[in-house]
MARBAGU-156809 format. One record per residue: y, z, x of N, C-alpha, C in turn; residue in three letters; residue number from 1. Coordinates in nm, 3 decimals. Layout:
BEGIN
<<Y,Z,X>,<Y,Z,X>,<Y,Z,X>,ALA,NUM>;
...
This chain:
BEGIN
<<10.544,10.782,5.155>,<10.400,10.805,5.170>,<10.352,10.746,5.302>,UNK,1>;
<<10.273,10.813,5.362>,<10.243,10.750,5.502>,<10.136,10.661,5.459>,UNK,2>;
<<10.160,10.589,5.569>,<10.028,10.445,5.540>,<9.908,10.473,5.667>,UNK,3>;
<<9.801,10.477,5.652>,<9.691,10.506,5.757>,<9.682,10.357,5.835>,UNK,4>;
<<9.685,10.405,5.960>,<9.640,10.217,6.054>,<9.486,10.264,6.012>,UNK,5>;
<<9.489,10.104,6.045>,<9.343,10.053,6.084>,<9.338,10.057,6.250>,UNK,6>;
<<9.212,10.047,6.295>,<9.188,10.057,6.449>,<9.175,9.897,6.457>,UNK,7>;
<<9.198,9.827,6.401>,<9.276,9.689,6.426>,<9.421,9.668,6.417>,UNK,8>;
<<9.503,9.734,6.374>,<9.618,9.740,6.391>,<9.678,9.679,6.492>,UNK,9>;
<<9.767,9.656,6.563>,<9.793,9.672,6.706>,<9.927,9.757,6.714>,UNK,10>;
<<9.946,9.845,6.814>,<10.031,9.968,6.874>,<10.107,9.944,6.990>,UNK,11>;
<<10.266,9.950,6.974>,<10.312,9.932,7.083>,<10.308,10.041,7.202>,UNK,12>;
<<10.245,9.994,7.316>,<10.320,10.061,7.464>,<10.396,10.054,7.530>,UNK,13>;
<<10.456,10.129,7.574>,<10.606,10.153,7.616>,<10.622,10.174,7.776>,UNK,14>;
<<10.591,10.082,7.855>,<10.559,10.119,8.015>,<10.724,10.124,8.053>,UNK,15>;
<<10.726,10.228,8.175>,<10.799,10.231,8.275>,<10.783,10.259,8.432>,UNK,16>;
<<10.787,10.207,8.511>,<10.752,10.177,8.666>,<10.880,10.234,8.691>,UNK,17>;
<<10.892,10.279,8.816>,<10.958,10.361,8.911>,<10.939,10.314,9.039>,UNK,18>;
<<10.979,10.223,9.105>,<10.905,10.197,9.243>,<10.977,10.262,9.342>,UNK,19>;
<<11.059,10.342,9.385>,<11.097,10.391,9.473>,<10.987,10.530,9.469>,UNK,20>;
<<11.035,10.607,9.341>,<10.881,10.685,9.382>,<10.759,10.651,9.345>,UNK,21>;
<<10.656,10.538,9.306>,<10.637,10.448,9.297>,<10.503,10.572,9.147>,UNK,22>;
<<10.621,10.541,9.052>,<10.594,10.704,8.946>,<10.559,10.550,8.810>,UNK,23>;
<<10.481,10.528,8.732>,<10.461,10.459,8.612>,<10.404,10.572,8.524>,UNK,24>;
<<10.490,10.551,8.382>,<10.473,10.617,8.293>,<10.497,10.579,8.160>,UNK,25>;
<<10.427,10.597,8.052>,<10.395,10.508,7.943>,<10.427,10.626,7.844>,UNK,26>;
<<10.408,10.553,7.721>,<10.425,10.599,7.535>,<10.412,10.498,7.485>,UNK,27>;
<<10.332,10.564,7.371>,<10.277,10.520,7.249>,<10.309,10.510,7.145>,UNK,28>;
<<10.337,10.398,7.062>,<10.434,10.419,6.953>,<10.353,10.540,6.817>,UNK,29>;
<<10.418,10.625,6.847>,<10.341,10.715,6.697>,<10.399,10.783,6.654>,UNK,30>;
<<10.343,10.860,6.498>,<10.426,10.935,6.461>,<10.372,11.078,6.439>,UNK,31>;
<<10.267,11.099,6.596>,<10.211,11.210,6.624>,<10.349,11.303,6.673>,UNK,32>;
<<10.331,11.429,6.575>,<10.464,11.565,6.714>,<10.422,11.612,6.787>,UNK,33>;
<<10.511,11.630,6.866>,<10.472,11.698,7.001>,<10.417,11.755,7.018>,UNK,34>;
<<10.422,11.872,6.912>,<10.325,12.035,6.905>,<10.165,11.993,6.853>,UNK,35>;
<<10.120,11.857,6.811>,<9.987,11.809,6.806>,<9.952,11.717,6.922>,UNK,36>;
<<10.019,11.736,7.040>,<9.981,11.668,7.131>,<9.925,11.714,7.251>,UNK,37>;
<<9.795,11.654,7.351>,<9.723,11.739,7.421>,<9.714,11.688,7.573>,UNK,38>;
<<9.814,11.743,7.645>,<9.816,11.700,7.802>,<9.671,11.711,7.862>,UNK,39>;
<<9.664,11.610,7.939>,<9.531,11.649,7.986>,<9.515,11.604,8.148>,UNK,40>;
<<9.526,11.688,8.265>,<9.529,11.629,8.383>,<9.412,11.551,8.425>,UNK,41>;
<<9.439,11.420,8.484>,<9.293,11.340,8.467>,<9.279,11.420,8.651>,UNK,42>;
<<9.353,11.429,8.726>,<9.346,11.462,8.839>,<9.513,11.542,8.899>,UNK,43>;
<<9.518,11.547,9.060>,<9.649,11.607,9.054>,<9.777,11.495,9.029>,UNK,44>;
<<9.769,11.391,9.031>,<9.842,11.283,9.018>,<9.858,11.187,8.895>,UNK,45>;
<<9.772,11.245,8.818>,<9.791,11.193,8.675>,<9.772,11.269,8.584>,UNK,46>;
<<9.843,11.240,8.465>,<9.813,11.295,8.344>,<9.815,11.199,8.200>,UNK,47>;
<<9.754,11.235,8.108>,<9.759,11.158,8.012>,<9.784,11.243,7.880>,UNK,48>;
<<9.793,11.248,7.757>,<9.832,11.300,7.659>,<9.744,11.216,7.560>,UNK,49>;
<<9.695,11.301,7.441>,<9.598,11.271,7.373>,<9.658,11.332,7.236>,UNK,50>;
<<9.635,11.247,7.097>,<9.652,11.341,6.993>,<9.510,11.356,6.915>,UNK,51>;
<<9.495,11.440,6.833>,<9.340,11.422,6.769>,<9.372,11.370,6.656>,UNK,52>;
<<9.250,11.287,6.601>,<9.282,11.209,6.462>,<9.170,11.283,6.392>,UNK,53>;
<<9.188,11.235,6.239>,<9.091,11.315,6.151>,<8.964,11.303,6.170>,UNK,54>;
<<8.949,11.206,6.253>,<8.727,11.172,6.255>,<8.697,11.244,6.352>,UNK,55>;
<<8.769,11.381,6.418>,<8.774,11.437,6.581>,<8.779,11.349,6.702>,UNK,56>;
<<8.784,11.187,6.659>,<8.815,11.168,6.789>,<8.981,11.145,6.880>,UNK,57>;
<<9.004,11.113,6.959>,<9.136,11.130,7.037>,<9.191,10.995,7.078>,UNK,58>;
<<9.362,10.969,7.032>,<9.402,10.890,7.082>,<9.518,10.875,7.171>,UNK,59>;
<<9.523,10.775,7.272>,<9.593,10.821,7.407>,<9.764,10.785,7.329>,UNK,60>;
<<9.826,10.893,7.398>,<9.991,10.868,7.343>,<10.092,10.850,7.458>,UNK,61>;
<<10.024,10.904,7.539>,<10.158,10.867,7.667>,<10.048,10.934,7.808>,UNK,62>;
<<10.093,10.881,7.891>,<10.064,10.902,8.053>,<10.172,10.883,8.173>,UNK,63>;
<<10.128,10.958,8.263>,<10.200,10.924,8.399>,<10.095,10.896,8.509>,UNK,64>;
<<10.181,10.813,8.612>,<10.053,10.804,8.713>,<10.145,10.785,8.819>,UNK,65>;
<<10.080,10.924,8.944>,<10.189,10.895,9.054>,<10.112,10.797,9.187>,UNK,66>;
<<10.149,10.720,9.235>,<10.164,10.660,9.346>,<10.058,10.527,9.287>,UNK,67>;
<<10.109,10.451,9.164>,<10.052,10.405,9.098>,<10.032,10.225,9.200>,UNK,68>;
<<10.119,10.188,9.234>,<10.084,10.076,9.341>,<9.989,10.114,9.462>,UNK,69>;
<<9.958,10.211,9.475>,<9.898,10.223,9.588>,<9.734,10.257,9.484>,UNK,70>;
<<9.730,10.300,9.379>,<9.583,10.317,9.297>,<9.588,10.195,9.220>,UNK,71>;
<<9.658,10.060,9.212>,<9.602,9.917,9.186>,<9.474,9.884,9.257>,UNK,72>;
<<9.353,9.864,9.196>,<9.242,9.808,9.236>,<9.255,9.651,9.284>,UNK,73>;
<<9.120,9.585,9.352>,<9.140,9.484,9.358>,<9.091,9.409,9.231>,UNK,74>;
<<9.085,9.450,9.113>,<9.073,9.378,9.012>,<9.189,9.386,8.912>,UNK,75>;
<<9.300,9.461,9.034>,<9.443,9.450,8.917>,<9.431,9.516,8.805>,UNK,76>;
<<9.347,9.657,8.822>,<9.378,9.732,8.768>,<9.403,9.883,8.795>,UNK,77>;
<<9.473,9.964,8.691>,<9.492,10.105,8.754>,<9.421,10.194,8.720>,UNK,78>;
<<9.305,10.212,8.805>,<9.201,10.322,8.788>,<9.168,10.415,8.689>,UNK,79>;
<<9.312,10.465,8.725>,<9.323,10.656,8.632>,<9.355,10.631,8.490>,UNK,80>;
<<9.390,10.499,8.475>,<9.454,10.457,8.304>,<9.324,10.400,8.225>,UNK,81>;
<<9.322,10.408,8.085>,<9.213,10.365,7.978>,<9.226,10.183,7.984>,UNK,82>;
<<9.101,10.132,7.977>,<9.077,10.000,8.036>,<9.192,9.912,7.940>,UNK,83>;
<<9.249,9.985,7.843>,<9.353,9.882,7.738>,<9.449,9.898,7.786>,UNK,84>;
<<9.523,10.003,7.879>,<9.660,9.981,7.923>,<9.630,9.944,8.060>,UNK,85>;
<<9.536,9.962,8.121>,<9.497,9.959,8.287>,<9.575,9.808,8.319>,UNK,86>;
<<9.516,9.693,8.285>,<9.550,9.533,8.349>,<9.717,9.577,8.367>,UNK,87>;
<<9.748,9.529,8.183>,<9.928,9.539,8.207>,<9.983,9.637,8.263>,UNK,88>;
<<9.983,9.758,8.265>,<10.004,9.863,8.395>,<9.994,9.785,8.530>,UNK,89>;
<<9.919,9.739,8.565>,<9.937,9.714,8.697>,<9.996,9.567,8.739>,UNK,90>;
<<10.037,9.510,8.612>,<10.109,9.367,8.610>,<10.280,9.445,8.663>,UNK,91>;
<<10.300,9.531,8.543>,<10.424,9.571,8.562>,<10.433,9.621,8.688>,UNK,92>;
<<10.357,9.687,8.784>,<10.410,9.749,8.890>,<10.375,9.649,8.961>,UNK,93>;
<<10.311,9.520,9.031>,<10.298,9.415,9.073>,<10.419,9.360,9.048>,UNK,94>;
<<10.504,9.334,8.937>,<10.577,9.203,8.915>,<10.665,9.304,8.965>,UNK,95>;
<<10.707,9.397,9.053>,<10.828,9.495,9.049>,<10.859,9.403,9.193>,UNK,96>;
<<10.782,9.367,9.299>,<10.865,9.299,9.458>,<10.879,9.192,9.379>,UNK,97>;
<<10.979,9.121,9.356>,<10.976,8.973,9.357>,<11.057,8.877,9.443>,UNK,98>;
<<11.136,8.892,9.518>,<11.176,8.842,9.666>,<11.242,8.950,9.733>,UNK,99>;
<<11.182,8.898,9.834>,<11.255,9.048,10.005>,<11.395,9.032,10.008>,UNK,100>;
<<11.448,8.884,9.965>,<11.585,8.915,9.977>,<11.650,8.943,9.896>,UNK,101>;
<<11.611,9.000,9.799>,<11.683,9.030,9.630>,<11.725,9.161,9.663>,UNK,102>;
<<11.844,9.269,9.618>,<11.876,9.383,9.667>,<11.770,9.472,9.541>,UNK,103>;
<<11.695,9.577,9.628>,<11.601,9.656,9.528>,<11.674,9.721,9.395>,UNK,104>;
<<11.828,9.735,9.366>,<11.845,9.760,9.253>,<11.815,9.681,9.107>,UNK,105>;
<<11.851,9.556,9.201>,<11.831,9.418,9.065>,<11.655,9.404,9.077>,UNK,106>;
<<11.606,9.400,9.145>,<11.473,9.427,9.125>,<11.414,9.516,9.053>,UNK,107>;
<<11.455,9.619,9.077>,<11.399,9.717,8.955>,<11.439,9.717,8.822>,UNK,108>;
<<11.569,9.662,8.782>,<11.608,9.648,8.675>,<11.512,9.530,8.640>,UNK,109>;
<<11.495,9.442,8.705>,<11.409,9.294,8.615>,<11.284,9.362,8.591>,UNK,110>;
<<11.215,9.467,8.688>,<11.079,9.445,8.668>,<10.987,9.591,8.620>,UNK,111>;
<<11.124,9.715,8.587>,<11.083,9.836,8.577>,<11.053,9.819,8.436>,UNK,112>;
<<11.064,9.789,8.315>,<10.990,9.843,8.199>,<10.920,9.725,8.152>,UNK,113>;
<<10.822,9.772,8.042>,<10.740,9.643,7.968>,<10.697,9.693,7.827>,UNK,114>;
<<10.705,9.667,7.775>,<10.607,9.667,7.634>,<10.427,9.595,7.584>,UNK,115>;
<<10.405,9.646,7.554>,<10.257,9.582,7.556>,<10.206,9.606,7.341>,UNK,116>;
<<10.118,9.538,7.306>,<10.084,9.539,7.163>,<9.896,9.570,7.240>,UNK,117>;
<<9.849,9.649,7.202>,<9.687,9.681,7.198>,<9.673,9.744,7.084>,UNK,118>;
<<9.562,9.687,7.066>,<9.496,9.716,6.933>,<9.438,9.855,6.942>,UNK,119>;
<<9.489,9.930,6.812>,<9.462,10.114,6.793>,<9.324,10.107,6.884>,UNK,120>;
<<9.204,10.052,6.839>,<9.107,10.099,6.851>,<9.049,10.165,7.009>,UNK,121>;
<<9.132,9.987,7.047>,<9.101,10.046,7.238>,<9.180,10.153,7.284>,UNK,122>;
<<9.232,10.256,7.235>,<9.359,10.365,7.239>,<9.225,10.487,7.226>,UNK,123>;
<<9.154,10.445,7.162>,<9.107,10.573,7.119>,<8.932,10.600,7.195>,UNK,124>;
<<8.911,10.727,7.215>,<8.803,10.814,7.291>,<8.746,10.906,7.219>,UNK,125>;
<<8.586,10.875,7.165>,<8.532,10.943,7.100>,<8.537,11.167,7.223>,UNK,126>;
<<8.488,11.119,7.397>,<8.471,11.221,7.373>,<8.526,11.251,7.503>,UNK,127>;
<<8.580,11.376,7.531>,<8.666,11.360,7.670>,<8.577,11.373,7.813>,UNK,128>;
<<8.686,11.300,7.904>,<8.590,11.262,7.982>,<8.647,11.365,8.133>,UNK,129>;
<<8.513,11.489,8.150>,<8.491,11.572,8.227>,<8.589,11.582,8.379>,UNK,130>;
<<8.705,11.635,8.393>,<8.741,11.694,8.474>,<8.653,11.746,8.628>,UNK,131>;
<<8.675,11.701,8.786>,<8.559,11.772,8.862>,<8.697,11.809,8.911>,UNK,132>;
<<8.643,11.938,8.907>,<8.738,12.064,8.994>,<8.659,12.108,9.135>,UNK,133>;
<<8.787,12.137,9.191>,<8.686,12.192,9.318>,<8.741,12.377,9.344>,UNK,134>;
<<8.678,12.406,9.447>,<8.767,12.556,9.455>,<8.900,12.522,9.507>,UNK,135>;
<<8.986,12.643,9.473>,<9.107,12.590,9.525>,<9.105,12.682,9.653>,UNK,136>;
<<9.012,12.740,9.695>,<9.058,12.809,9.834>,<9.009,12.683,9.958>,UNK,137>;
<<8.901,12.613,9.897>,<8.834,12.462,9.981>,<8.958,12.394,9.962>,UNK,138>;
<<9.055,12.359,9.846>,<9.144,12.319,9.861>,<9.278,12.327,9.953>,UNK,139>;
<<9.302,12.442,9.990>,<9.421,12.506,10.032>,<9.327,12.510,10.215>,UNK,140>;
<<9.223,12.501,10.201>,<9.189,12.474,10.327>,<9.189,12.311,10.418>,UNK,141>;
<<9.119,12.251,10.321>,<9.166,12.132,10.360>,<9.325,12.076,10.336>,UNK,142>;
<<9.417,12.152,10.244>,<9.535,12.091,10.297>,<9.577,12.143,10.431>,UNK,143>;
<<9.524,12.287,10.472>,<9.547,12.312,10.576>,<9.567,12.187,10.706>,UNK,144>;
<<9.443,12.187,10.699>,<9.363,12.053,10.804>,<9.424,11.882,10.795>,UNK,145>;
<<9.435,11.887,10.683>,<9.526,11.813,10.657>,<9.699,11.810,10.740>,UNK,146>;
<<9.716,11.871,10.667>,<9.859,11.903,10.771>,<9.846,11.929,10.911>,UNK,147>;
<<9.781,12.003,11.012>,<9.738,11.977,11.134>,<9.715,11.893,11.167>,UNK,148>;
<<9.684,11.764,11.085>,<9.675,11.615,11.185>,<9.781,11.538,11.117>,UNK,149>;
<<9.842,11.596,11.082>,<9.945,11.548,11.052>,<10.055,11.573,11.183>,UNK,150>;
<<10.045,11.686,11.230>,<10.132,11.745,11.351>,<10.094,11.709,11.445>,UNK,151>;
<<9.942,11.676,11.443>,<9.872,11.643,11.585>,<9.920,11.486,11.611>,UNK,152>;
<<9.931,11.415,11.494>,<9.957,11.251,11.537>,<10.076,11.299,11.556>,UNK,153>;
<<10.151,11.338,11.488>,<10.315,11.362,11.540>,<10.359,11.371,11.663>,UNK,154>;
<<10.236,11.437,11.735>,<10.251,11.481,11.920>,<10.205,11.367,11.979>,UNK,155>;
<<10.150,11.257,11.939>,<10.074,11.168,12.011>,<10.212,11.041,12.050>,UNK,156>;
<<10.170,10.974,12.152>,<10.281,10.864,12.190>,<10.279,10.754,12.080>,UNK,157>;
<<10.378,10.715,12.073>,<10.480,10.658,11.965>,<10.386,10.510,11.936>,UNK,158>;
<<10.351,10.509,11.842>,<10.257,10.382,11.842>,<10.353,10.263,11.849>,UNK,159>;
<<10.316,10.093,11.788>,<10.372,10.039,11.789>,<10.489,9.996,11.732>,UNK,160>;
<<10.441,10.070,11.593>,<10.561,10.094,11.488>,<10.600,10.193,11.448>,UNK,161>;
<<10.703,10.237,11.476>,<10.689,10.408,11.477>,<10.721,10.428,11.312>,UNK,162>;
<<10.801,10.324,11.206>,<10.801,10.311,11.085>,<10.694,10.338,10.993>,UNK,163>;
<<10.624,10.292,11.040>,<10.390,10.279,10.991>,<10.421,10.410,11.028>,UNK,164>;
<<10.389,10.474,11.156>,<10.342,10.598,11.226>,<10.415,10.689,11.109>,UNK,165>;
<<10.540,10.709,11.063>,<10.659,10.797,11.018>,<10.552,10.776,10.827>,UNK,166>;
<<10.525,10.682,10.824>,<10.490,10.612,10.659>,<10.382,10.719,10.664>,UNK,167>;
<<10.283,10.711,10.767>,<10.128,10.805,10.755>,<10.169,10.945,10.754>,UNK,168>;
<<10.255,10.949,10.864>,<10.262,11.118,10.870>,<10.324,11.150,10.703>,UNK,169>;
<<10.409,11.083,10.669>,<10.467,11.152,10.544>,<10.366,11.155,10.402>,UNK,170>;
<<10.321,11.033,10.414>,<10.160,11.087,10.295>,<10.088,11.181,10.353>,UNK,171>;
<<10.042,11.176,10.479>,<9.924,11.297,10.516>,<10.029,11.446,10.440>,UNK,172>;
<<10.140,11.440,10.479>,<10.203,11.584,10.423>,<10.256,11.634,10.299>,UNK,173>;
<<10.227,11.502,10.231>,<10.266,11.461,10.115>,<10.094,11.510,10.016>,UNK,174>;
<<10.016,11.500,10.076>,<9.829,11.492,10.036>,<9.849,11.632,10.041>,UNK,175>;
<<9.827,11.689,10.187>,<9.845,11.867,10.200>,<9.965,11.919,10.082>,UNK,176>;
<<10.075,11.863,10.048>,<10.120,11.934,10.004>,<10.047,11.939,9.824>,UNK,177>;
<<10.024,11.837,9.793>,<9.957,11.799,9.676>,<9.841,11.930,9.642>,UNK,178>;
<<9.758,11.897,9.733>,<9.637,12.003,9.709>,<9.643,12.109,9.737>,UNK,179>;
<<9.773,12.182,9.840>,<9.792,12.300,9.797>,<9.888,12.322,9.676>,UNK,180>;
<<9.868,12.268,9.591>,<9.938,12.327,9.460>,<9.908,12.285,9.311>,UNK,181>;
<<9.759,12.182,9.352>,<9.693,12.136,9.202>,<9.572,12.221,9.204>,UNK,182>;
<<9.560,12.368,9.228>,<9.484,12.440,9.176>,<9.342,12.359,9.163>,UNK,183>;
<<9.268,12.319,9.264>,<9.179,12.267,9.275>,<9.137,12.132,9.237>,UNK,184>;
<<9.244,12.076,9.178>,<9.241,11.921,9.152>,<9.227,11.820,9.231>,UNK,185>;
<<9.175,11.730,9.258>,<9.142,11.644,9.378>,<9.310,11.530,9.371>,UNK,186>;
<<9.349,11.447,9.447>,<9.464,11.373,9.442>,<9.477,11.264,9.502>,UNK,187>;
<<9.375,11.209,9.437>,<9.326,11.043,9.460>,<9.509,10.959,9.476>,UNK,188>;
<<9.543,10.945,9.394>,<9.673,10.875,9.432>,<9.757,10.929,9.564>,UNK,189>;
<<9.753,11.030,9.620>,<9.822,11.059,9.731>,<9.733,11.023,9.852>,UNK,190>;
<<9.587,11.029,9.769>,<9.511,10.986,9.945>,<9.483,10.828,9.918>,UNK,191>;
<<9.545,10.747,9.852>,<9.486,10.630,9.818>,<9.641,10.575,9.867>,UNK,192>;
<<9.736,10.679,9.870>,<9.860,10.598,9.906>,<9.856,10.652,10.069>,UNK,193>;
<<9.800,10.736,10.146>,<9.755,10.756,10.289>,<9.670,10.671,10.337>,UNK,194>;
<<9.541,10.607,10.271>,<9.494,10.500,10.310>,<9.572,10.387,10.306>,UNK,195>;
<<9.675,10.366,10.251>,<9.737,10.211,10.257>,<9.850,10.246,10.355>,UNK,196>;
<<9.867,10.344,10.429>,<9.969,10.346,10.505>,<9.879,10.339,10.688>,UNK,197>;
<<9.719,10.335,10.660>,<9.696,10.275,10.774>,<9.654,10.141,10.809>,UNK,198>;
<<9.759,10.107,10.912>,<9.762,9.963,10.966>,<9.760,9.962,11.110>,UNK,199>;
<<9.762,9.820,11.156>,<9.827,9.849,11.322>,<9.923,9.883,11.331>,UNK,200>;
<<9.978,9.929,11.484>,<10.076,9.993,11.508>,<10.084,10.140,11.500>,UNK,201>;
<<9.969,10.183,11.434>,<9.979,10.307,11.487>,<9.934,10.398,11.591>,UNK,202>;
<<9.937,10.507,11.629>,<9.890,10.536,11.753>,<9.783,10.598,11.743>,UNK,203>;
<<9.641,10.509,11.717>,<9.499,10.528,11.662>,<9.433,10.344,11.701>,UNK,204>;
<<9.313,10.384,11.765>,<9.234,10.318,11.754>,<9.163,10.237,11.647>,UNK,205>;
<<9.118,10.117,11.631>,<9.094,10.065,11.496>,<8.962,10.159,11.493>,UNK,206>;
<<8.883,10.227,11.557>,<8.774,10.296,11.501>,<8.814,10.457,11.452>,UNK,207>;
<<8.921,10.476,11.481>,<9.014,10.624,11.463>,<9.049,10.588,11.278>,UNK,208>;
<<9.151,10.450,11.295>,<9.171,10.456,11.151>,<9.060,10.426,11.100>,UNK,209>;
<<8.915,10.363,11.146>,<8.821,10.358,11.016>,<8.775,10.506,10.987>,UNK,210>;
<<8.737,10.582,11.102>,<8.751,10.721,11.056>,<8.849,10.765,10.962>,UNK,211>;
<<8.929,10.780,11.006>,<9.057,10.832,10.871>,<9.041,10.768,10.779>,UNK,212>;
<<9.056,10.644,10.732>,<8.993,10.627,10.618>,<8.843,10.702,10.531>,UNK,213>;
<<8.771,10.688,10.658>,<8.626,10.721,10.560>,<8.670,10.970,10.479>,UNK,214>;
<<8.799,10.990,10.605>,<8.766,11.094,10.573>,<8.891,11.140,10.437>,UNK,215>;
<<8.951,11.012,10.431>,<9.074,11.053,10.291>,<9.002,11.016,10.192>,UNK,216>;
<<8.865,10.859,10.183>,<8.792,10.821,10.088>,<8.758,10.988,10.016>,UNK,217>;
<<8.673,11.044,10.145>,<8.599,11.181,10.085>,<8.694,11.305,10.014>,UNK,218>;
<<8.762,11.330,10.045>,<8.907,11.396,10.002>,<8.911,11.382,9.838>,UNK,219>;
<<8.872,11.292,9.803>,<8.865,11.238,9.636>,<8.803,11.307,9.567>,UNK,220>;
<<8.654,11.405,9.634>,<8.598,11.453,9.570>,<8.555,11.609,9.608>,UNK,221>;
<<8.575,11.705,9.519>,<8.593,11.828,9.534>,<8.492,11.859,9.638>,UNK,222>;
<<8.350,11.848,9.531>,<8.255,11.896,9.573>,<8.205,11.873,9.737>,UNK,223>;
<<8.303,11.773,9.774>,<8.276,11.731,9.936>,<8.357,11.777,10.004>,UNK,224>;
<<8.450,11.891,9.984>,<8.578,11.940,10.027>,<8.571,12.020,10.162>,UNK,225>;
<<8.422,12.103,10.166>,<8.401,12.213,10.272>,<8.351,12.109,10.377>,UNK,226>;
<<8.284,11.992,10.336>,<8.244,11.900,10.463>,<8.343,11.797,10.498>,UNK,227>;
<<8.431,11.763,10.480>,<8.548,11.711,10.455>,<8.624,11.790,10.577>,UNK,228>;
<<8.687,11.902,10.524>,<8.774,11.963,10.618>,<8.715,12.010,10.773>,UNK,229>;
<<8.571,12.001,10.726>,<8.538,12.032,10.894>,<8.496,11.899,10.948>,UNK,230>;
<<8.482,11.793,10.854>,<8.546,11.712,10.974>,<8.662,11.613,10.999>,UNK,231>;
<<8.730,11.649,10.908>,<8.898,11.657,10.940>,<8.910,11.760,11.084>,UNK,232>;
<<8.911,11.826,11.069>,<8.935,11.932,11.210>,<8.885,11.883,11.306>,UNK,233>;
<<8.753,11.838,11.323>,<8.681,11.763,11.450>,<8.772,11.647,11.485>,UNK,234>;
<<8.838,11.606,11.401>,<8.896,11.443,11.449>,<9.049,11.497,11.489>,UNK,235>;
<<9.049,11.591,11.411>,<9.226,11.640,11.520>,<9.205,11.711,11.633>,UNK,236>;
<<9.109,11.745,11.659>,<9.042,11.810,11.817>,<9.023,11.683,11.886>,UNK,237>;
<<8.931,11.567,11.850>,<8.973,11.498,11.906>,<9.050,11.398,11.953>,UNK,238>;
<<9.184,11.347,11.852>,<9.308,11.358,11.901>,<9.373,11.399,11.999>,UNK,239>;
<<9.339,11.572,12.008>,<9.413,11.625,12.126>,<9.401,11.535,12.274>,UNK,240>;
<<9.480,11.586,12.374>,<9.441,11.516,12.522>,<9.324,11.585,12.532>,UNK,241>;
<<9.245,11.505,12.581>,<9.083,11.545,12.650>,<8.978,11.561,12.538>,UNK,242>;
<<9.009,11.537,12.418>,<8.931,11.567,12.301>,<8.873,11.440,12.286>,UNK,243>;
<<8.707,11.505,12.207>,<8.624,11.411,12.216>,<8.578,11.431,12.019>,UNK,244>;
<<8.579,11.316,11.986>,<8.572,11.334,11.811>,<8.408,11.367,11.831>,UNK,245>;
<<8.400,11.495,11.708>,<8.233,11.524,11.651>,<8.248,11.534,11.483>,UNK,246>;
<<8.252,11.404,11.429>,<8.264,11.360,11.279>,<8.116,11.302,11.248>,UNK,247>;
């Protein structure tokens, strides 16, 4: 006979971190099947899974979240996750460096999985929480633009670190490639892992990268997508030799 929890109960989670592709992904101990279970993209870089319980409301059973160290807040937590797995989620992918001179295999073995006990209740969501889509032709345009300054820094002289320089170009193409293929989904974790790849050393002005920053911040959100890409384009015009930025 099955026994009903209480939403005091507590429920094991089942984390796993990935830091090479820096991929965290969780489960829920239940004895929900598969075929009652409800993917739900929170954006292009995450997803979560939901089952429904008898009162109609929904409880979370498993998630993924890509470029999950780079969407750690500064309150040590992970954004795109429900505030009961969010902290320990981002403990586990935190405790994953633990010395530079340790070889990254034994590192990942100490620090890739975790278990967590939260109580049913914080698991569960009376009502789901709204999806912003954007068009996907604004999409497929700004990855356009996207990728053009991606080529355009590529042409520019070799900054100081050409490692940093190689780190940006590969998220910027990594972002374009994202949004041309999440059907209008915005992809906060790929532009949140392009903002942490600007530092010094690259071949940008510190007022160039505060630009780039302010224009991957906007990237997050659909509805800002058509003003976004045009002025993404203005800032790879002015990139070019003789180009003057109009952002």
């Amino acid at each position: 006979m099955r026994v009903m929890k209480s939403d005091d109960d507590l429920i094991e989670v089942q984390m796993r971190y990935r830091p090479v592709g820096d991929v965290l992904m969780g489960s829920v101990s239940s004895d929900v099947p598969p075929e009652k279970r409800h993917r739900e993209e929170l954006d292009a870089d995450t997803f979560v899974e939901w089952a429904p319980r008898h009162d109609g409301s929904r409880q979370l059973v498993g998630f993924e979240v890509l470029h999950a160290r780079s969407r750690t807040d500064e309150f040590h937590r992970i954004t795109a996750l429900p505030d009961s797995v969010s902290e320990p989620a981002a403990r586990l992918v935190s405790a994953t460096v633990t010395d530079a001179s340790e070889p990254l295999g034994s590192a990942v073995q100490q620090a890739s999985d975790s278990t967590v006990e939260v109580r049913l209740g914080a698991l569960v969501l009376d009502d789901a929480s709204p999806i912003e889509r954007g068009e996907a032709d604004d999409a497929l345009a700004l990855a356009h633009s996207f990728r053009a300054l991606a080529e355009t820094l590529a042409s520019l002289p070799a900054g100081a670190d050409r490692a940093r320089t190689q780190k940006l170009l590969s998220a910027l193409a990594e972002l374009a490639a994202t949004l041309r293929t999440a059907d209008g989904l915005p992809a906060p974790g790929a532009t949140a892992a392009a903002r942490a790849a600007i530092r010094g050393g690259l071949p940008l002005t510190d007022g160039e990268r505060s630009i780039l920053t302010e224009l991957l911040t906007m990237a997050d959100f659909p509805h800002a997508w058509v003003e976004t890409d045009r002025r993404v384009r203005a800032f790879t015009v002015g990139l070019s030799p003789g180009g003057t930025h109009h952002t």
